[in-house]
C-alpha positions as MATLAB code, in Angstrom:
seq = 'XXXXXXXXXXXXXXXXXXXXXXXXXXXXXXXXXXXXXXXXXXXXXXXXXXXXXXXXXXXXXXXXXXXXXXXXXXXXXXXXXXXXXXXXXXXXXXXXXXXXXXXXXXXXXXXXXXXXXXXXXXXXXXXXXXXXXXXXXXXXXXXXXXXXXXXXXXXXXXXXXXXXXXXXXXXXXXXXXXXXXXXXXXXXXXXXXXXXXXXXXXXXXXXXXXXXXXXXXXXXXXXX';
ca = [
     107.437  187.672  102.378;
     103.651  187.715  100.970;
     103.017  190.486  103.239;
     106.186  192.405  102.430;
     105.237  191.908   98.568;
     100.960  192.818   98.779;
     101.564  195.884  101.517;
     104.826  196.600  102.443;
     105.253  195.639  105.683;
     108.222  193.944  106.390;
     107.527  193.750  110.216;
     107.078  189.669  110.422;
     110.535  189.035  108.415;
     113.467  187.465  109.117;
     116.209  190.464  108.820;
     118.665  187.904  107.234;
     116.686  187.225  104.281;
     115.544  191.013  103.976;
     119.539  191.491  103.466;
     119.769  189.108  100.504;
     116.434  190.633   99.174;
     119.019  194.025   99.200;
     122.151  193.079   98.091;
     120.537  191.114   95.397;
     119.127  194.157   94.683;
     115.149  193.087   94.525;
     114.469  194.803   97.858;
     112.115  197.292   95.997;
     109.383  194.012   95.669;
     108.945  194.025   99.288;
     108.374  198.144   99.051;
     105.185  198.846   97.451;
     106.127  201.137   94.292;
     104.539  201.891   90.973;
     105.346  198.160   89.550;
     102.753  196.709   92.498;
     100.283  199.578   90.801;
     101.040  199.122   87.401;
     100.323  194.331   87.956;
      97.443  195.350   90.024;
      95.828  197.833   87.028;
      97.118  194.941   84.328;
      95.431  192.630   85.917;
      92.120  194.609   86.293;
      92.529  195.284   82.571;
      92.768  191.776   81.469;
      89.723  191.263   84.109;
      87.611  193.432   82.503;
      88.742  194.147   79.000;
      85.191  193.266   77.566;
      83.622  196.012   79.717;
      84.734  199.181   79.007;
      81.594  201.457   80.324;
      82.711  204.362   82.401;
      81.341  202.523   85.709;
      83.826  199.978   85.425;
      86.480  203.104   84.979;
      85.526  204.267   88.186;
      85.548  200.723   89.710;
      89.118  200.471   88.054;
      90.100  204.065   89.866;
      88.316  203.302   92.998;
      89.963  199.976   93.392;
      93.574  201.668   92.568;
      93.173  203.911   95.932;
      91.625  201.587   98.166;
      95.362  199.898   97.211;
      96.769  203.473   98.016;
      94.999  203.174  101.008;
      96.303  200.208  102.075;
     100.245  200.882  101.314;
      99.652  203.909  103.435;
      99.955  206.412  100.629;
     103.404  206.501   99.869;
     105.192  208.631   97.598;
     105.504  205.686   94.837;
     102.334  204.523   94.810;
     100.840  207.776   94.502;
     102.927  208.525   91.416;
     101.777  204.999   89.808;
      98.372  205.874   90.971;
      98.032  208.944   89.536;
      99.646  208.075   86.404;
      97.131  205.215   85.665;
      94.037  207.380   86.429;
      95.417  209.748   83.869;
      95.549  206.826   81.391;
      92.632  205.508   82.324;
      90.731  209.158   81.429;
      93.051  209.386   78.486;
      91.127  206.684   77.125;
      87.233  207.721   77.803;
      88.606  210.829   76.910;
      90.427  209.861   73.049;
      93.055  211.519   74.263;
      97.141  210.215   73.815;
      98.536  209.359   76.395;
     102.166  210.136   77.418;
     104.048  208.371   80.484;
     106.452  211.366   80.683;
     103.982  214.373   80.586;
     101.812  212.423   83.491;
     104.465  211.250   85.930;
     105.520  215.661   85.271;
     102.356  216.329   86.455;
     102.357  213.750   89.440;
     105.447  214.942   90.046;
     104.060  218.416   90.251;
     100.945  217.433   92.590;
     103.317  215.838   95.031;
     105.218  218.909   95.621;
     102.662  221.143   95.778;
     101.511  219.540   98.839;
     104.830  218.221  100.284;
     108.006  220.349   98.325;
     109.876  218.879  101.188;
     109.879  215.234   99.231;
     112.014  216.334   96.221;
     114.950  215.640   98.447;
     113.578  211.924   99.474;
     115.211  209.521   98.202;
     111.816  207.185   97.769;
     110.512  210.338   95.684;
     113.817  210.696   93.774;
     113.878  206.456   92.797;
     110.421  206.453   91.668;
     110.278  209.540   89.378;
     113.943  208.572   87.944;
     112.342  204.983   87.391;
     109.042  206.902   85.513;
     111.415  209.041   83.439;
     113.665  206.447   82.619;
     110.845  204.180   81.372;
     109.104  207.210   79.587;
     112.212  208.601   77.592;
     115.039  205.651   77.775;
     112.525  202.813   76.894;
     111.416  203.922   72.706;
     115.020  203.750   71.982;
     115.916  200.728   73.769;
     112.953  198.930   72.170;
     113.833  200.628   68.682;
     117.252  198.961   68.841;
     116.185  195.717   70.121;
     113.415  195.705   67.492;
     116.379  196.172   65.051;
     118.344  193.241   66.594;
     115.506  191.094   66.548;
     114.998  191.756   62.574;
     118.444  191.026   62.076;
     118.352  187.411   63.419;
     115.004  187.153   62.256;
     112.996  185.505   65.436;
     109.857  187.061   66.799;
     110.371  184.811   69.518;
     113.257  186.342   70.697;
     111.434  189.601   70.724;
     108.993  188.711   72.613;
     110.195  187.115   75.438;
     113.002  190.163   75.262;
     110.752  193.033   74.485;
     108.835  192.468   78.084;
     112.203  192.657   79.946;
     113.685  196.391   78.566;
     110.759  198.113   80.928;
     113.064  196.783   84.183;
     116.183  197.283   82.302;
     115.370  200.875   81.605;
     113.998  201.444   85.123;
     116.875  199.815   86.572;
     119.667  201.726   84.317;
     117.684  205.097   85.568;
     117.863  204.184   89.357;
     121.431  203.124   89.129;
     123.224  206.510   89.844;
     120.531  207.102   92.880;
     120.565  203.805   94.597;
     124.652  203.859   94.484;
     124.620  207.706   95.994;
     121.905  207.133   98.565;
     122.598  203.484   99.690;
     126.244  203.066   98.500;
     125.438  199.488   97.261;
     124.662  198.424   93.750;
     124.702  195.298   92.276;
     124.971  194.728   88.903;
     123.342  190.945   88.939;
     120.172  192.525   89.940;
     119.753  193.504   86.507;
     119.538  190.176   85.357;
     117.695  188.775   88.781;
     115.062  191.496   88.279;
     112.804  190.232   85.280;
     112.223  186.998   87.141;
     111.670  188.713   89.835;
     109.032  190.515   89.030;
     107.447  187.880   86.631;
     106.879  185.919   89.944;
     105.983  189.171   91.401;
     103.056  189.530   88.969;
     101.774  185.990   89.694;
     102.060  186.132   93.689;
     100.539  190.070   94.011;
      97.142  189.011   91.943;
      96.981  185.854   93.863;
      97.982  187.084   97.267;
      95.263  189.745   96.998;
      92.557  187.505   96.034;
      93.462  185.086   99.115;
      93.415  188.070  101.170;
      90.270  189.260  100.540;
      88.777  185.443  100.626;
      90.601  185.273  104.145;
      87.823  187.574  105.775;
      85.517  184.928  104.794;
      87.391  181.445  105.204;
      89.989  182.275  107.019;
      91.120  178.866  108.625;
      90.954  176.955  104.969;
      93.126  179.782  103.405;
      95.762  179.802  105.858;
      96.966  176.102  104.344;
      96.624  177.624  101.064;
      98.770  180.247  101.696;
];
C-alpha cells in the first residue's frame, strides 16, 4: 500500500484489496496524480516558509521533478508539476497567480508533445479535476462561506472549507470516471477527505523513511 501511495506501483498488492480501493472509489491514492504533487509542495512550503531566497525556489522545483522522475512522468504529475512551478515563479515574479490559466497552459505543453493524450482517459481525469477545482471551487466556497455566517461557527468553516477542494474535484471527474470505467460510487465522496487527510500524513512520512532507508535500512524496515 505505502508503495502504491509514494510511487505508484501497485505490483506487490494484493488484487482483492486494490478492488475495494476502486469501488470505494479512492483508487486514485494508489495512482500518483496532482494531489501526491500538490502534499509533497505543501509540505516543502511549511518546511521552508522562513526561507524564501530564490535558491530554495529552485531546491523547491528541483525536488518537484526528481518526484516526476520517480512516478515515471505521467500525465498527472506533470500537470501538478508544472502548475506548481508556475506558482512558484508567480511568486518571485509578483505576479497573480491563476489555477485555471496554468493547468491551460500545461494542458497546452502536453499536447504539443503528445496530441495523442487528449483522448487518455488519465489526461482527461486530471485536467477535468484542475478545471473543476479552478472554476467550480470560488463558488462552492462563496456559498459555504455564506452557510457558515448564517449559523455563525468558524469552526464549522474550517474543518468544512478544507474538504470543498475534493468535493469539487470529485463532482468534475464524476461524468468521466462513470463513461470510462462504468463504476461510480457516490460514498467516495464522503470516504475521500479522510482519505486523503491520511494521505497527506503517510506521503511526507513514507518519503522521509524512504530516503533514511538507503542509510539504515534494517532499523527502518520495523518502522515501516
Amino acid at each position: 500500500v505505502l508503495s502504491g501511495i509514494l510511487f505508484g506501483d501497485k505490483a506487490y498488492m494484493d488484487d482483492e484489496l486494490y478492488d475495494q480501493f476502486q469501488t470505494n472509489g479512492i483508487a486514485h491514492i494508489l495512482a500518483v496524480s496532482g494531489l501526491h504533487v500538490s502534499l509533497l509542495y505543501s509540505g516543502l512550503e511549511k518546511l521552508l516558509q522562513k526561507r524564501k531566497s530564490i535558491i530554495i525556489s529552485l531546491l523547491s522545483v528541483f525536488l518537484i521533478y526528481c518526484y516526476c522522475a520517480l512516478s515515471g512522468f505521467c500525465t498527472s504529475v506533470i500537470r501538478a508539476s508544472v502548475m506548481t512551478v508556475l506558482k512558484i515563479f508567480s511568486v518571485k515574479l509578483n505576479r497573480r497567480y491563476d489555477s485555471v490559466c496554468a493547468a491551460t497552459f500545461a494542458a497546452i505543453l502536453l499536447l504539443l508533445f503528445r496530441p495523442y493524450l487528449l483522448f487518455d482517459s488519465g489526461f482527461q481525469l486530471s485536467f477535468a479535476a484542475a478545471y473543476s477545482m479552478g472554476v467550480a471551487l470560488p463558488y462552492i466556497q462563496g456559498k459555504f462561506l455564506k452557510l457558515s455566517n448564517r449559523i455563525r461557527s468558524e469552526r464549522f468553516y474550517s474543518l468544512g472549507s478544507s474538504s470543498l477542494v475534493i468535493i469539487a474535484a470529485q463532482i468534475g471527474m464524476m461524468p468521466l470516471i462513470a463513461f470510462h470505467f462504468l463504476n461510480f460510487s457516490p460514498i467516495s465522496i464522503l470516504i475521500n477527505p479522510l482519505a486523503i487527510y491520511l494521505a497527506s500524513l503517510i506521503l511526507p512520512l513514507g518519503l522521509s523513511v524512504f530516503l533514511l532507508s538507503f542509510f539504515f535500512s534494517t532499523f527502518l524496515l520495523y518502522f515501516l
